[in-house]
C-alpha positions as CSV (number, residue, x, y, z in Angstrom):
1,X,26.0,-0.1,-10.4
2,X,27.8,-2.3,-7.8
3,X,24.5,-2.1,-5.5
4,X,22.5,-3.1,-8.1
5,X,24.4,-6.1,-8.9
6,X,24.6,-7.1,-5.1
7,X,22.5,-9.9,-3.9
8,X,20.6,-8.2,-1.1
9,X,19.1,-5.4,-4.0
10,X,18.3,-8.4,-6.2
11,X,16.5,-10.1,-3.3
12,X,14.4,-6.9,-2.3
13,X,13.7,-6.0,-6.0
14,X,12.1,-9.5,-6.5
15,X,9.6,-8.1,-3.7
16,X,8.8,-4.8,-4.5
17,X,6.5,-5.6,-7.2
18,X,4.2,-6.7,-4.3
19,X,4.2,-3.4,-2.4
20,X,3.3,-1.4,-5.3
21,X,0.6,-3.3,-6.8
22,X,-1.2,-2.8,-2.2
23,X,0.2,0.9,-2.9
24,X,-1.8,1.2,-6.1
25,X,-4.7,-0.6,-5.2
26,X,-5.0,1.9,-1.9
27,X,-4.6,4.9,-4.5
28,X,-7.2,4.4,-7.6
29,X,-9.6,2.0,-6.1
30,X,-9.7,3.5,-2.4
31,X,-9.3,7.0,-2.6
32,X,-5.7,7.3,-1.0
33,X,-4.0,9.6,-3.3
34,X,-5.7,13.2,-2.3
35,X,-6.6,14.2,1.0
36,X,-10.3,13.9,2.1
37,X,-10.0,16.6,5.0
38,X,-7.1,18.9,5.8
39,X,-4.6,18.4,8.8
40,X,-2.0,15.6,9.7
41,X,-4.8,14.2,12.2
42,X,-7.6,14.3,9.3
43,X,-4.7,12.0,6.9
44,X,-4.3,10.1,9.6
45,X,-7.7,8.8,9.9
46,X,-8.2,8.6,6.1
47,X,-5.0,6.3,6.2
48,X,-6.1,3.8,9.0
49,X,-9.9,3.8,7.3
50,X,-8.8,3.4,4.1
51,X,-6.4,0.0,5.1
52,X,-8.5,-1.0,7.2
53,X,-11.2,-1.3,4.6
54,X,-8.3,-2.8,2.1
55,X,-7.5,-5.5,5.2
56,X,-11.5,-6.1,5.7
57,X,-12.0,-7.0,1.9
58,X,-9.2,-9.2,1.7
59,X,-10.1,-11.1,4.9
60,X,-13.7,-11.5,3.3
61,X,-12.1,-13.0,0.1
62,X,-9.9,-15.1,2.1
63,X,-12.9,-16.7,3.7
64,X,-15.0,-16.9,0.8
């Protein structure tokens, strides 16, 4: 209860909002929740293709 009431936990709650809306977004629109191909290595390039693909569309909104 103390940590919640702390000002540092406040500060990082008021940002967390943001994180989970990108962490949702790479989930149900991208395909990020289940594994394309099996192996750390195959996750691993799912991972990078998927943000990357996140980080091209906003970059092409940005512009537009």
């Amino acid at each position: 209860m103390d940590f919640q009431e702390s000002a540092y936990f406040k500060e990082k709650s008021r940002e967390r909002y943001k994180i989970e809306a990108k962490n949702s977004e790479l989930k149900h629109r991208h395909g990020y929740d289940v594994a394309s191909s099996s192996g750390l290595s195959g996750m691993e390039l799912q991972g990078a293709v998927t943000i990357f693909a996140v980080n091209m569309k906003r970059i092409i909104t940005l512009l537009g």
